[in-house]
N, C-alpha and C positions, 0 to 999 in steps of 0.2 A: 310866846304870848299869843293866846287865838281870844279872839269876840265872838260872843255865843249868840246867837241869835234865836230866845228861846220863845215859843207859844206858851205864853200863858193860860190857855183856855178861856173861855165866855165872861169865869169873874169867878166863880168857885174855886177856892184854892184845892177841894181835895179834886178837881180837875185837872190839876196839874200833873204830868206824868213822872214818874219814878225818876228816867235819867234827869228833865227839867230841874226837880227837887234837887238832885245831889250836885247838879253841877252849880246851882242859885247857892248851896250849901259851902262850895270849895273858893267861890269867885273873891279875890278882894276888892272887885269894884262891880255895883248892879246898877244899871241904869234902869228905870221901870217909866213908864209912860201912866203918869199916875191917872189920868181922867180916863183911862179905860181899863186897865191894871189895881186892882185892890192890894193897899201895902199888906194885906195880909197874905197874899201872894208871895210875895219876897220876904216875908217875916225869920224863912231858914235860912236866910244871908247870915253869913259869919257875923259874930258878935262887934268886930271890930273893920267888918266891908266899910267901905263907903256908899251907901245906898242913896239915890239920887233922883227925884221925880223929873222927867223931863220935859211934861206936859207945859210949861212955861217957858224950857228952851229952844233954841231954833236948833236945825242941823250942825252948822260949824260950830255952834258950843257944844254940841253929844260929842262932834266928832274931837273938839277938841279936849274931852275930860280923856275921850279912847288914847289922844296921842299921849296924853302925860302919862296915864297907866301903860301903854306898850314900853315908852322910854324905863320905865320902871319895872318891864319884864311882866307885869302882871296881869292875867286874865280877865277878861270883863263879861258879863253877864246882860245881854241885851236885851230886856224884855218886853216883849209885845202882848198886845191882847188877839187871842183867837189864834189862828193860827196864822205865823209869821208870812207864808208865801199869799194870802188874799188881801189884800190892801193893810200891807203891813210894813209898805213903805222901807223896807229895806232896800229895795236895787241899789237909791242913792245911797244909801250909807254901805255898800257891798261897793261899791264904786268907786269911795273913798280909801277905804279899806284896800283895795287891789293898787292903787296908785301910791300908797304909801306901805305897798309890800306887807301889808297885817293878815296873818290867817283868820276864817274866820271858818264857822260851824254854825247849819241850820238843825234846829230842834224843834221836830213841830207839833203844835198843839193840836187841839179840841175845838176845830170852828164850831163860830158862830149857828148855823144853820143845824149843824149836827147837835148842838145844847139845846134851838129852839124844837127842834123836834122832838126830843127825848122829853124836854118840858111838855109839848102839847101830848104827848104819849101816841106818837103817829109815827107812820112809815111815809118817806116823802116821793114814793115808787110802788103803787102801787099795779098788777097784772091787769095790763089793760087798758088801764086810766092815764098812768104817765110811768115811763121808764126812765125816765134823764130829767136834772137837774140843772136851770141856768144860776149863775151866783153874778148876779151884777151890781149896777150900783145906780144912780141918780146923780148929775153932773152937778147942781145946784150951783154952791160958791167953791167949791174943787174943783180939780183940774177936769178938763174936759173929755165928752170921750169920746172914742176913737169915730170915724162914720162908718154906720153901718153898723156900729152897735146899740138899736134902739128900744125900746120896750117893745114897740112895735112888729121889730125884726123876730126876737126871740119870743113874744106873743103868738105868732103864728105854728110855733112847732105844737102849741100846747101842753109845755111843759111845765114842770114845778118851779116857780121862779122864787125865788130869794133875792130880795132887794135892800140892799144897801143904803144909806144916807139917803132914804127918801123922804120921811118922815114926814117933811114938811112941804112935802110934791105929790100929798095922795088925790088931791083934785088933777094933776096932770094924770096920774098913774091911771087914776078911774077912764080917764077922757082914753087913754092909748089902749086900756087894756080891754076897758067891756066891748069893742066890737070883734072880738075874738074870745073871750071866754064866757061872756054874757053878762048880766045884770046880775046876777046872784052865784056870781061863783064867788066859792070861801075865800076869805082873805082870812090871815091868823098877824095879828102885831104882836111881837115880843119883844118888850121892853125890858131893859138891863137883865138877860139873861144869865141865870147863875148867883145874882147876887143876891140880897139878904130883901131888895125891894121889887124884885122882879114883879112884872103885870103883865098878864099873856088880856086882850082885847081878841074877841072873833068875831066877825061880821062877813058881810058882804063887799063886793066893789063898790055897790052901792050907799052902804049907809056905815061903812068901816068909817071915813071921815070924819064923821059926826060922833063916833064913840072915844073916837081917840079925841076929838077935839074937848068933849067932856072929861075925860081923863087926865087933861092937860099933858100931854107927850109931845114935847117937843123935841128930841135929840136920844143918842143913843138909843135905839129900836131895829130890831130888824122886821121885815113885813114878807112872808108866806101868802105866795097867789096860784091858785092852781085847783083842779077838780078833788084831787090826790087828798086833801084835806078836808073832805064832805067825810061826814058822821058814819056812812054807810055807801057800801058799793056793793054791788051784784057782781063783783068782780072773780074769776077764777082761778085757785087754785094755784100756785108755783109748782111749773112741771119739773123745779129741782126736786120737790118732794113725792113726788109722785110715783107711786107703785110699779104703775103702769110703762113709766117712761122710763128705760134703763139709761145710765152713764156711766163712766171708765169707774168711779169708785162705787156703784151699785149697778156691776154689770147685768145681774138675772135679774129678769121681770118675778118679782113675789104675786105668786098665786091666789088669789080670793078666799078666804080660810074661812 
């Protein structure tokens, strides 16, 4: 018996990858986390799974649907949204799992940040501007976090940040972030990425606040802050493509023709 710890992707089921699909297909038990998880997502569950929202349950009842299925030999299908290892809350239940001797398997999805970008139709690395990505999150009413990981911290590299659960902390986010990226650096909010109501909001640091507050967003949103997402850059060229610049699989420099 192994539990499958599968990434659902952003909320698009054809997001879903191939192996996720066949194994959600063979499981006779899926547990789906439905307030982030679209049941259309798990709809290739066997005809006769037990399919199971756990958005209402706590941990020792997920965990204990898993012990009745392992006593019964039978696979489980754990599904998360986005991708299972970024605040996908598995450790505990990978915890529980090892203490009561149950195998288990990660399958990973299609984050979050990786759908909001492909939505905004952007590269989140652009030559020049920013080459690294932070993925954090906003402490709010969740667990807290660690010191030393603050907006602040990660503000200073000037990189592309991706924030999590913050939704409802953009008047803090403005206050940490514009003395390091300025008044008018792009912010991009993406609301329910993937699904059928998704709402991409673009503004500033400055006046992002005020759109979302009009749009009424309050939960589920990811928020894009970074230079990386301005309309235009003067930026140069990727010396992976470059004529000029040889590497092990384009070892000779091509000549000017």
């Amino acid at each position: 018996m192994t539990v499958y710890f599968i990434g659902a992707g952003p909320g698009d089921p054809e997001l879903l990858t191939l192996k996720a699909a066949r194994v959600i297909g063979v499981c006779p038990v899926c547990l789906y986390a439905g307030s982030l998880v679209p049941a259309e997502v798990v709809a290739c569950a066997p005809e006769e799974a037990l399919v199971m929202d756990t958005a209402p349950m706590t941990l020792d009842e997920t965990h204990g649907v898993i012990l009745e299925a392992h006593a019964k030999g039978q696979d489980v299908a754990r599904v998360h949204s986005g991708d299972p290892s970024l605040y996908g809350a598995i450790a505990e239940q990978i915890r529980r799992l090892k203490a009561d001797g149950i195998d288990y398997q990660i399958i990973p999805g299609v984050p979050a940040y990786a759908a909001a970008a492909a939505a905004l139709g952007t590269e989140l690395t652009v030559p020049e501007v920013a080459q690294s990505i932070v993925l954090t999150r906003m402490s709010m009413k969740s667990t807290s976090m660690p010191a030393g990981e603050t907006l602040e911290n990660f503000a200073r590299s000037g990189a592309t940040l991706a924030i999590h659960l913050g939704i409802r902390a953009l008047r803090e986010i403005e206050r940490q972030l514009v003395p390091h990226y300025g008044a008018d650096c792009p912010v991009a909010v993406i609301y329910r990425v993937g699904w059928p109501d998704q709402m991409i909001i673009r503004g500033t640091l400055t006046d992002v606040r005020e759109k979302v507050r009009a749009a009424k967003i309050t939960r589920t949103a990811l928020i894009l802050v970074g230079p990386a997402l301005a309309d235009s850059h003067g930026f140069p060229d990727s010396a992976l493509y470059d004529a000029a610049k040889p590497h092990v699989l384009r070892p000779r420099v091509k000549a000017n023709l």
